[in-house]
DOMAR-116129 format. One record per residue (C-alpha): z, x, y. Coordinates in steps of 0.2 Angstrom, whole numbers, plus 5000, padded with zeros to 4 digits. Example, Ala and Ser with C-alpha at 12.3 -4.5 7.8 and 13.67 -1.06 7.14 Angstrom:
<site w="5039" u="5062" v="4978"/>
<site w="5036" u="5068" v="4995"/>
This chain:
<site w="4827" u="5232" v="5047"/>
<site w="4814" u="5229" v="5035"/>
<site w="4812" u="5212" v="5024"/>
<site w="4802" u="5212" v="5008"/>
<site w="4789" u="5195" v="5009"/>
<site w="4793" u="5186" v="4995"/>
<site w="4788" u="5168" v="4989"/>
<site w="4800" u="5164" v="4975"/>
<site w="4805" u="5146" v="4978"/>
<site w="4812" u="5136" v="4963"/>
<site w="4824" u="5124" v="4976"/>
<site w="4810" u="5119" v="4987"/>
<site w="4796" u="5118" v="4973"/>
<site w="4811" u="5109" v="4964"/>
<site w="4814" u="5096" v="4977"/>
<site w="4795" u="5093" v="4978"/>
<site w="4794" u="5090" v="4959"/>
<site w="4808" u="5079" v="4961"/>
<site w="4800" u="5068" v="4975"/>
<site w="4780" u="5068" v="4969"/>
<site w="4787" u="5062" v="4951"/>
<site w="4800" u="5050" v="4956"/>
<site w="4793" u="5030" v="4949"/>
<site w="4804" u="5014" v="4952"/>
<site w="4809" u="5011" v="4936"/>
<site w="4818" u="5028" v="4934"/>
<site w="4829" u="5023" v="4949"/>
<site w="4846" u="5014" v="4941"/>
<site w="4847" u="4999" v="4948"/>
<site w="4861" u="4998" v="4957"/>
<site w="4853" u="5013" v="4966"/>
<site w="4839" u="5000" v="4970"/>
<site w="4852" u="4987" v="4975"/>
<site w="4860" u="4999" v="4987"/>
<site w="4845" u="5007" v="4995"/>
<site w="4840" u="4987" v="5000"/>
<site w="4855" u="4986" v="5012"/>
<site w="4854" u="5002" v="5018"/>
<site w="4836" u="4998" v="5024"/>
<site w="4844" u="4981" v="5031"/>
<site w="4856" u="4992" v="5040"/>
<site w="4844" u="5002" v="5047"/>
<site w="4833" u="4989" v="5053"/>
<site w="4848" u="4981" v="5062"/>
<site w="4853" u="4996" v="5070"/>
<site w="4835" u="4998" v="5075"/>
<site w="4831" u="4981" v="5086"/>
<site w="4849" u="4983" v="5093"/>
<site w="4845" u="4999" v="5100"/>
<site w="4826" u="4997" v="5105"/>
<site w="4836" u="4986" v="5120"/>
<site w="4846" u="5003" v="5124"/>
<site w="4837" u="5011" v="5143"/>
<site w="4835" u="5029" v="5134"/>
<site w="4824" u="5018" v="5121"/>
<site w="4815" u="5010" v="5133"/>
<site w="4811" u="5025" v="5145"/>
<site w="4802" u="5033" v="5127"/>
<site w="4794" u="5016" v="5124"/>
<site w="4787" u="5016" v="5145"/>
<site w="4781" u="5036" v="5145"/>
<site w="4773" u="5037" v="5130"/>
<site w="4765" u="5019" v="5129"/>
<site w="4759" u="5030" v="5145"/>
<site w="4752" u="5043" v="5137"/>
<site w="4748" u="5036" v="5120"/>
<site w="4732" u="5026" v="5118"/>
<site w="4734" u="5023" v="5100"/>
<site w="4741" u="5009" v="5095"/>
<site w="4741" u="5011" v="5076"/>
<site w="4760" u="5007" v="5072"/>
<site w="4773" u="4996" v="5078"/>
<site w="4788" u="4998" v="5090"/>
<site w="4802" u="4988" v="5084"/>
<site w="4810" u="4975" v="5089"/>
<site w="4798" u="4977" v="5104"/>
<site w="4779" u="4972" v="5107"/>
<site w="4773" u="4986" v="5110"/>
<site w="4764" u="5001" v="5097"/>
<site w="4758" u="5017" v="5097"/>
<site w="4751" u="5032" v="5087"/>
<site w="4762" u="5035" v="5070"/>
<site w="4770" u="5052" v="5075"/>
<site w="4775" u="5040" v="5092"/>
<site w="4779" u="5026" v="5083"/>
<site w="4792" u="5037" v="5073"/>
<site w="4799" u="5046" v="5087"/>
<site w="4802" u="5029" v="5096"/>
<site w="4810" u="5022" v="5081"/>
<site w="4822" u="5035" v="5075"/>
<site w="4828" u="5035" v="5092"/>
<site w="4833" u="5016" v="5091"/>
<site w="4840" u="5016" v="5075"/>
<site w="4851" u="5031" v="5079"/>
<site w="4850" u="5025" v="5098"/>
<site w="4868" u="5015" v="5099"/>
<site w="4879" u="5024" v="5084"/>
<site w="4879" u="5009" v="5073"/>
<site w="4869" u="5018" v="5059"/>
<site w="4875" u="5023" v="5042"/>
<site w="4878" u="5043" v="5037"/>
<site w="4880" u="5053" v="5022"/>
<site w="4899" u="5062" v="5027"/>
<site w="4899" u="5075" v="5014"/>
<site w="4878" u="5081" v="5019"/>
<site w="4881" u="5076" v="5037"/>
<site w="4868" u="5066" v="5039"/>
<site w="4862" u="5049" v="5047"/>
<site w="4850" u="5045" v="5034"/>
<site w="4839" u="5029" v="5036"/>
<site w="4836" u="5033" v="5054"/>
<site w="4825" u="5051" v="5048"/>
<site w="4818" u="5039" v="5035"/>
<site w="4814" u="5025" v="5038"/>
<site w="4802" u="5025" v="5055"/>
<site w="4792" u="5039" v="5046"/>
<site w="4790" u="5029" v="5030"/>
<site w="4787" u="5014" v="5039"/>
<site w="4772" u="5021" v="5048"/>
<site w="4766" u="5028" v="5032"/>
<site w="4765" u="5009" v="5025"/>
<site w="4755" u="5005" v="5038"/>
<site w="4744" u="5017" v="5038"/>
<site w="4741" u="5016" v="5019"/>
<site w="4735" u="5000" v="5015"/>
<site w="4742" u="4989" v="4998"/>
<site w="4758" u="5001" v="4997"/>
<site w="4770" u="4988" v="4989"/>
<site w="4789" u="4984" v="4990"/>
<site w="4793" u="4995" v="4973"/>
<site w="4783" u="5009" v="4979"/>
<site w="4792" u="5008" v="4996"/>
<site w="4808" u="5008" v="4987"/>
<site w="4804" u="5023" v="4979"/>
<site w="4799" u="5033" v="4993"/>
<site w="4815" u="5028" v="5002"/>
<site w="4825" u="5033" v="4988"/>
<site w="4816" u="5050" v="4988"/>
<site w="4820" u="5053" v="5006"/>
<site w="4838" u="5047" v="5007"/>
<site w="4840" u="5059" v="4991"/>
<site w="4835" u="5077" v="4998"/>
<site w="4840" u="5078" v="5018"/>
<site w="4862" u="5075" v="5008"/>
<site w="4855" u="5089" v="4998"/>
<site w="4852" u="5101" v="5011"/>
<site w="4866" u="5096" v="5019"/>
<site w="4879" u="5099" v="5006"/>
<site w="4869" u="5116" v="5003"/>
<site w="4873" u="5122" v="5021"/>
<site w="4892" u="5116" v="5023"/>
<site w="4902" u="5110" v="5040"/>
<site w="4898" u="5125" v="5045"/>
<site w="4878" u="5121" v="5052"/>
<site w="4888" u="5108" v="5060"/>
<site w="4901" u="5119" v="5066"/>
<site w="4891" u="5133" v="5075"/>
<site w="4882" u="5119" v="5085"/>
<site w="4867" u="5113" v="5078"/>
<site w="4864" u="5094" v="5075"/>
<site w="4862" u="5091" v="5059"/>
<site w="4853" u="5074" v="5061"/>
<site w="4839" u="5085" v="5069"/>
<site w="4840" u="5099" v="5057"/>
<site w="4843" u="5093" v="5040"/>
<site w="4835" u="5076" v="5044"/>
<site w="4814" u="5084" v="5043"/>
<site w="4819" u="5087" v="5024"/>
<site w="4824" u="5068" v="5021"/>
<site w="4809" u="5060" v="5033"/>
<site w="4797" u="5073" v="5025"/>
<site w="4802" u="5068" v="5008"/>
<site w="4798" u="5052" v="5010"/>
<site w="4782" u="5052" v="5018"/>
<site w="4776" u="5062" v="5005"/>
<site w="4781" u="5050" v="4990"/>
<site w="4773" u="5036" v="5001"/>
<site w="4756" u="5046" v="5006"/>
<site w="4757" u="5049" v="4987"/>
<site w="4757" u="5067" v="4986"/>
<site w="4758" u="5079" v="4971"/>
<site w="4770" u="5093" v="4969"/>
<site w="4759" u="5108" v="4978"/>
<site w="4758" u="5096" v="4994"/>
<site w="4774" u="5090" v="4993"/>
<site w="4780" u="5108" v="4996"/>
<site w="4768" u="5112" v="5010"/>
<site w="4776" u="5096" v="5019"/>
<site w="4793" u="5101" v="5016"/>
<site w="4787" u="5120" v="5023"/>
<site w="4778" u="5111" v="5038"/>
<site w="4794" u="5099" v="5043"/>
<site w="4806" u="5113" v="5040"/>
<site w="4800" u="5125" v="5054"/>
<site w="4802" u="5110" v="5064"/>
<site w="4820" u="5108" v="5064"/>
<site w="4828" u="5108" v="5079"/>
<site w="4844" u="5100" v="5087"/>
<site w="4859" u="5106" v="5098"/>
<site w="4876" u="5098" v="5098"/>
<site w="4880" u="5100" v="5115"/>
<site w="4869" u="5085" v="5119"/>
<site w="4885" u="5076" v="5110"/>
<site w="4894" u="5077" v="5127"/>
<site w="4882" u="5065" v="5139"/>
<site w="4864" u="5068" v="5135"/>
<site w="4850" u="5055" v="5129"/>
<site w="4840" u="5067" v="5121"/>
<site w="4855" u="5066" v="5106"/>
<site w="4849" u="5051" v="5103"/>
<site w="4831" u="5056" v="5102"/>
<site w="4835" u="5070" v="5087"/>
<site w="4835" u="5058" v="5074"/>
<site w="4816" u="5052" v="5080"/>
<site w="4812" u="5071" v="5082"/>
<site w="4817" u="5074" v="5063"/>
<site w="4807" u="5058" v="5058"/>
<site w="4792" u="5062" v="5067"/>
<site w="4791" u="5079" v="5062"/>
<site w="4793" u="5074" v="5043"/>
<site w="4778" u="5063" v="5045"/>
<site w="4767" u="5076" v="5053"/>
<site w="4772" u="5089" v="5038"/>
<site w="4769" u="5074" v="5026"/>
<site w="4750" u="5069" v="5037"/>
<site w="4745" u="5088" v="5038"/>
<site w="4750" u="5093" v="5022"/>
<site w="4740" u="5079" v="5014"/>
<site w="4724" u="5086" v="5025"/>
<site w="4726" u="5105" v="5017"/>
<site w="4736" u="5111" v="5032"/>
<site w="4750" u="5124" v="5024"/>
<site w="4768" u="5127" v="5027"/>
<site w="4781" u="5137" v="5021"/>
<site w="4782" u="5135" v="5004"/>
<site w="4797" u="5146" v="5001"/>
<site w="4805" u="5139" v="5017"/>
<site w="4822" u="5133" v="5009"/>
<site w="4824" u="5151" v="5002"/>
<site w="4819" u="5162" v="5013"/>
<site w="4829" u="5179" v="5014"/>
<site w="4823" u="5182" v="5031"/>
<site w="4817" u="5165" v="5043"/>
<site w="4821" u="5153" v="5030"/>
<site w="4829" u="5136" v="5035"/>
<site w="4848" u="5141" v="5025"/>
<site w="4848" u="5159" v="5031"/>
<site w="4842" u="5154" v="5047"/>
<site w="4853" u="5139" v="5051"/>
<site w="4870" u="5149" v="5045"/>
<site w="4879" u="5161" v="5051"/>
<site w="4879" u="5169" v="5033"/>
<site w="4874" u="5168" v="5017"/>
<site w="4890" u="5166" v="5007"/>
<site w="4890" u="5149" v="5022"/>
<site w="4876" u="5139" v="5011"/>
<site w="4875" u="5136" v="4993"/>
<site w="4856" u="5135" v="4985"/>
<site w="4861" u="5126" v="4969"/>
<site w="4867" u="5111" v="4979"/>
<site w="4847" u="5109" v="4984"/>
<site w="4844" u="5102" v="4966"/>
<site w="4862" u="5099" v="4957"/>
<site w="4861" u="5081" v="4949"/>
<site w="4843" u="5077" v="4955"/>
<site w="4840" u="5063" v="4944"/>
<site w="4856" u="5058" v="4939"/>
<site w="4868" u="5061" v="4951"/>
<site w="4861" u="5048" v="4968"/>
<site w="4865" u="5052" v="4983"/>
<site w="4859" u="5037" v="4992"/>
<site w="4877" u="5031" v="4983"/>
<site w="4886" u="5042" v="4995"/>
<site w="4876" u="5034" v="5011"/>
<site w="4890" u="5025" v="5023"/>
<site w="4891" u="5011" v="5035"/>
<site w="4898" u="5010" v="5049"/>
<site w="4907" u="4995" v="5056"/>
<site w="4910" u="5003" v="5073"/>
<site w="4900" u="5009" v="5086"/>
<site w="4906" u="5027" v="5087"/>
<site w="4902" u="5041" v="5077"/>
<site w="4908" u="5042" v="5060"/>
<site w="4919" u="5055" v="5062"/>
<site w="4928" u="5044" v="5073"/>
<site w="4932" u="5029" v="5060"/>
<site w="4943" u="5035" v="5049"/>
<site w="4955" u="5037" v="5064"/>
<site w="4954" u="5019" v="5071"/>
<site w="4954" u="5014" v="5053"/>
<site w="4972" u="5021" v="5053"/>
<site w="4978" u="5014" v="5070"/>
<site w="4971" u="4995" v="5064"/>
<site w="4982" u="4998" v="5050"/>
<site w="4997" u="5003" v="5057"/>
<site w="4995" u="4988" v="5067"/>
<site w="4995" u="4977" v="5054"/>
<site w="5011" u="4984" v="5049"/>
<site w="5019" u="4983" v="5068"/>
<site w="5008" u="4974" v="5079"/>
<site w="5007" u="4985" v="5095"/>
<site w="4995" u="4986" v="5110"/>
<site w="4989" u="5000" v="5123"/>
<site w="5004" u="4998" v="5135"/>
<site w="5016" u="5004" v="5120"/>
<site w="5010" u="5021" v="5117"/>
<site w="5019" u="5035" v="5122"/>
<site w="5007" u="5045" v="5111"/>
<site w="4993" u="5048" v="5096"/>
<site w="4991" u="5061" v="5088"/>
<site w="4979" u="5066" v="5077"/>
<site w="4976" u="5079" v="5062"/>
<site w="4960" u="5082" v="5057"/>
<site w="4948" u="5094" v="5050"/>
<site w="4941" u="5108" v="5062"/>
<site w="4924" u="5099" v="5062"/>
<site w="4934" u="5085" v="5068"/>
<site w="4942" u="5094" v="5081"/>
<site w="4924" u="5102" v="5089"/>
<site w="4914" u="5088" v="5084"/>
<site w="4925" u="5074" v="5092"/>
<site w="4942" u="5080" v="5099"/>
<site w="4936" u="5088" v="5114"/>
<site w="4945" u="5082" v="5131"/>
<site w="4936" u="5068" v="5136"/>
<site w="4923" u="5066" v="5153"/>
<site w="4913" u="5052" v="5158"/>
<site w="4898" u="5059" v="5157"/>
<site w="4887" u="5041" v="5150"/>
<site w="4889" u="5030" v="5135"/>
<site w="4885" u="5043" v="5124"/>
<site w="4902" u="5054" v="5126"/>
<site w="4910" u="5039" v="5128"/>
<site w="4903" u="5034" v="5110"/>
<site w="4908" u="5053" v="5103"/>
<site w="4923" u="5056" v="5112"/>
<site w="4938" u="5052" v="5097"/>
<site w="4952" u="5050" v="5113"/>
<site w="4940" u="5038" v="5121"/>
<site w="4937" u="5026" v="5105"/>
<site w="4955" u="5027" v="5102"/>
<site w="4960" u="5020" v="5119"/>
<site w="4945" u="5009" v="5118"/>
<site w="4952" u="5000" v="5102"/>
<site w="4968" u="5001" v="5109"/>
<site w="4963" u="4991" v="5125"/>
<site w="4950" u="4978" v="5115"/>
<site w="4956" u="4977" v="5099"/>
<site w="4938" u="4985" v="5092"/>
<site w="4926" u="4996" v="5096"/>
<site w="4908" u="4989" v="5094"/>
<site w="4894" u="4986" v="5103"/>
<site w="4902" u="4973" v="5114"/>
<site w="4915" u="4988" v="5121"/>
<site w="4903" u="5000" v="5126"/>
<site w="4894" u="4997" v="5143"/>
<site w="4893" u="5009" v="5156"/>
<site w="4905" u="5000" v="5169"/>
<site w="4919" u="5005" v="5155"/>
<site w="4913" u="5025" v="5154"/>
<site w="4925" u="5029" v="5170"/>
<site w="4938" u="5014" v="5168"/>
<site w="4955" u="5023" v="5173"/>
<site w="4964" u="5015" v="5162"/>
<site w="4954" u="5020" v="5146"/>
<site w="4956" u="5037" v="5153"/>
<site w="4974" u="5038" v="5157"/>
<site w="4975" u="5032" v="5139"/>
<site w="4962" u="5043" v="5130"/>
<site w="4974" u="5059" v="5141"/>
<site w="4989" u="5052" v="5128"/>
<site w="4976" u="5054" v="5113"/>
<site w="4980" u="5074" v="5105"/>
<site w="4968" u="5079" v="5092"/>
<site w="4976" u="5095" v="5082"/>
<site w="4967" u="5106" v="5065"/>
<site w="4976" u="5102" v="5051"/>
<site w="4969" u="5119" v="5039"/>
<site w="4973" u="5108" v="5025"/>
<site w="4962" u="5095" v="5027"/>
<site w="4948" u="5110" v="5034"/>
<site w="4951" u="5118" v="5016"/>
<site w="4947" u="5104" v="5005"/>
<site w="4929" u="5105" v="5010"/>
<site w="4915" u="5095" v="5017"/>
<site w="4918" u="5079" v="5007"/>
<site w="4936" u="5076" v="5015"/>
<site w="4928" u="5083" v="5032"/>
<site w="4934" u="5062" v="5040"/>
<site w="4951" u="5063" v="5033"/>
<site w="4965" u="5063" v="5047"/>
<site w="4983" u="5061" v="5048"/>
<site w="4988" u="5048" v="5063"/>
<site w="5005" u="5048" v="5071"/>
<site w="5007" u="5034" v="5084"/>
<site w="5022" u="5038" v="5094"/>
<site w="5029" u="5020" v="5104"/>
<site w="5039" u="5021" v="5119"/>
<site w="5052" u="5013" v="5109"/>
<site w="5053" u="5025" v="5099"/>
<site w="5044" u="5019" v="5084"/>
<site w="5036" u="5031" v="5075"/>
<site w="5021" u="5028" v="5065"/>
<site w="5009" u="5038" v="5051"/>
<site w="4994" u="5035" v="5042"/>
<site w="4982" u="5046" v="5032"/>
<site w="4966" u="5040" v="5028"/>
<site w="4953" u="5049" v="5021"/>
<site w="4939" u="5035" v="5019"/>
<site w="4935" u="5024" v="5033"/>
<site w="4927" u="5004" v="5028"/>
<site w="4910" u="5005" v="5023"/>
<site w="4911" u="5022" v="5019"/>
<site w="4905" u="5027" v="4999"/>
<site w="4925" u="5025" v="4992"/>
<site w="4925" u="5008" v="4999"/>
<site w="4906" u="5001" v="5002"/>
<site w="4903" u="4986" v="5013"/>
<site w="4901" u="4970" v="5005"/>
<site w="4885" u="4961" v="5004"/>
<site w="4892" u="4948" v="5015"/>
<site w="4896" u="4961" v="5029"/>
<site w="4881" u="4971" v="5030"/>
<site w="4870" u="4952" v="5032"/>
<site w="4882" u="4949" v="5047"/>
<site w="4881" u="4964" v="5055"/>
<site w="4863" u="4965" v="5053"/>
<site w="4860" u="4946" v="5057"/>
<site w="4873" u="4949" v="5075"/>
<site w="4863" u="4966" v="5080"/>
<site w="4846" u="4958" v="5078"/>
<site w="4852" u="4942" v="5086"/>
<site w="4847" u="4951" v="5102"/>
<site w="4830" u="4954" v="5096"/>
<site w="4824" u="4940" v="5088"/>
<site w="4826" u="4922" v="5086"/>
<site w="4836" u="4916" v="5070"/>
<site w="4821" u="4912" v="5062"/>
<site w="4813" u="4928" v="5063"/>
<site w="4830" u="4938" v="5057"/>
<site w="4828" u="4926" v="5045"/>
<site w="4812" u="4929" v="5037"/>
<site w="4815" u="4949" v="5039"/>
<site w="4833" u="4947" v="5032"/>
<site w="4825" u="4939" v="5018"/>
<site w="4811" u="4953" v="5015"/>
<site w="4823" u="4965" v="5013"/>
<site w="4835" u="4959" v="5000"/>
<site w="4820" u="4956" v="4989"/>
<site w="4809" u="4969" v="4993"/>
<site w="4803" u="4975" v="4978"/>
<site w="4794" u="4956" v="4977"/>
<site w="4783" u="4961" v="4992"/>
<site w="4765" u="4965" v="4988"/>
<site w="4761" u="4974" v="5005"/>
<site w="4776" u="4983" v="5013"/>
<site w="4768" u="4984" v="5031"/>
<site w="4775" u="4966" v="5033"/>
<site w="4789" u="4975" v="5037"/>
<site w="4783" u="4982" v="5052"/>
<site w="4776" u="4964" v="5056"/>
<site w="4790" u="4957" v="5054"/>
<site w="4802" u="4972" v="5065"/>
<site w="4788" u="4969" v="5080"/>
<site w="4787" u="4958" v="5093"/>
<site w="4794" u="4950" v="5110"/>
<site w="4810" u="4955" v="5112"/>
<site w="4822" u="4938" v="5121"/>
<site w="4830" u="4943" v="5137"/>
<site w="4848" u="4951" v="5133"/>
């Protein structure tokens, strides 16, 4: 087999273009609005799961190794070099599955971003709160893009899109913070594309999952750092015919769609279709708790009358989350759709409160979770990525009540955002474990007016520190 070198690249170059020429003032402004609470989100997720033991075995090995201490790990004391930094906080944003995700590009968003962003600010002395803005808009716009140019399937034949499509996002917006032109931008997305790495089988008990999204965040930062120095990358590396990311990363070519890369740049936002989460599960998983809560409202009804739930889903539901469950750690538990189902039926949520280690084996979560059937609906499959979360729930009683609800878009999700007043609470209860009140305070209200601040490496002041005794 032989394969023509070619180095045609009007996606990639396009996406570059698109990020070196962003300014604040072309970002609408309920883009800008939204992008704030998003951040907020982040950050919250981020001092919660800095507590989490895979957190702080990264923060002990490499605060080990690493004698830099350039760059802040949050909601923690301690620093270390920028690509460290990054790793560390990418982990702990993603570290407890409380952070936000684009379901249509499959991607958890802020947590690629942000820690390769913030370690940009404070490397680059008098970046301001607009300029921040930007550069976080310009991330959270391209890593949905790629996503929605591969389709399910990228999730489907086992990588983790979080560490695969997520050097694209964190790459993105280094670059816009470091200030790079169009030609650099390029080489950065080329050097944090042949990065991307990231296996879904760690879904089933692993920490290292929770790692990906640090991985995708440090290795956007070190395309953005080289490519500012004259390092090269693969400028065509979105395109490709032969070793590119989209040929690479799917089974086929008629899997991926390259007009998705740029369709809409510039007037069709993607950080609008970023989601929140309100439970700490993966997202696939909320549409379905969503429906039981319902049904419960309708007939109140408890885990002792279940005869039976079952579930219709997508078939990326069914790989991704419907899988028999095994106590294997927190992190099945956290992934495992019969588990959280049990869970909420036992507790009556499914937050950070429910997830401790001494639960991961409880008998009666898993006698329950055995009553919990998850079944491919090809309906739902054939509607596309976008409906990818939309289940069908029958809850059969041992009365002989039968119950069904379809929902297609769980709370927070894009179809139904948050409200300002619930993204402060959940931020200001997750960083309650961090911080004293007055610090969330003062980084609460930094955030919601962030485009005021003149240097946005307070941020990072503000995010570090000792963390209280849980």
């Amino acid at each position: 087999m032989t394969h023509e070198a070619s180095s045609d690249n009007p996606y990639t170059r396009g996406i570059a273009e698109f990020v070196s020429g962003l300014e604040y003032e072309a970002i609408p402004e309920e883009v800008r609005q939204r992008i704030k609470l998003l951040i907020l989100d982040s950050f919250g997720c981020a001092l919660y799961g800095a507590g989490t033991e895979w957190c702080r075995i990264l923060q002990e090995k490499l605060g080990a190794l690493d004698a830099t201490r350039a760059c802040a790990v949050w909601g923690t004391d301690g620093r270390l070099s920028a690509p460290h930094a990054a790793l560390v906080n990418g982990t702990a944003v993603q570290g407890f599955e409380l952070d936000d995700v684009h379901r249509a590009g499959v991607l958890h968003v802020g947590a690629v971003v942000l820690p390769a962003l913030v370690a940009v600010s404070e490397s680059k002395p008098g970046m301001n709160g607009k300029e921040f803005i930007t550069a976080a808009v310009a991330g959270y716009e391209i890593g949905p893009r790629v996503g929605l140019c591969m389709g399910p399937g990228h999730i489907g034949q086992g990588w983790h899109s979080g560490a695969t499509l997520g050097v694209f996002s964190a790459a993105a917006g280094a670059a816009r913070g470091l200030g790079l032109d169009a030609e650099k931008t390029v080489h950065a997305l080329g050097i944090a594309g042949t990065q991307a790495a990231g296996l879904m089988a760690a879904q089933y008990g692993a920490m290292v999952k929770r790692m990906h999204a640090g991985r995708s965040a440090q290795s956007g930062l070190y395309g953005a750092l080289f490519a500012e120095a004259g390092f090269t990358g693969i400028v065509n590396v979105l395109e490709a015919e032969y070793g590119g990311f989209c040929t690479t990363f799917s089974r086929s070519a008629d899997r991926f769609n390259l007009k998705e890369l740029t369709a809409g740049l510039g007037t069709t936002w993607q950080t609008m279709g970023v989601a929140l989460k309100f439970y700490a599960c993966v997202g696939s998983n909320h549409t379905t708790l969503d429906a039981i809560r319902d049904m419960q409202k309708e007939r109140p009804f408890s885990a002792r009358d279940v005869e039976q739930i079952v579930i219709h889903g997508s078939q990326v539901t069914v790989d991704h989350v419907g899988w028999k469950y095994v106590p294997l750690g927190l992190t099945s538990a956290q992934l495992n759709l019969p588990y959280c189902v049990a869970t909420f039926l036992i507790e009556g949520d499914c937050f950070v409160e429910q997830f401790t280690e001494d639960k991961v084996a409880d008998p009666e979560r898993m006698a329950l979770a055995a009553k919990v059937e998850v079944r491919h609906d090809k309906a739902i499959t054939a509607k596309g990525a976008s409906f990818r979360h939309r289940v069908r729930v029958e809850a059969r009683l041992k009365d002989g009540t039968r119950m069904e609800r379809t929902v297609e878009a769980a709370r927070g999700s894009e179809k139904c955002f948050a409200s300002d007043v619930d993204i402060v609470e959940k931020f200001e209860k997750l960083a309650a474990g961090a911080f004293p009140r007055e610090r969330v305070a003062r980084l609460r209200d930094a955030l919601l007016g962030l485009e005021k601040l003149s240097d946005a490496a307070e941020l990072a002041r503000l995010l570090a520190g000792h963390r209280q005794k849980m």
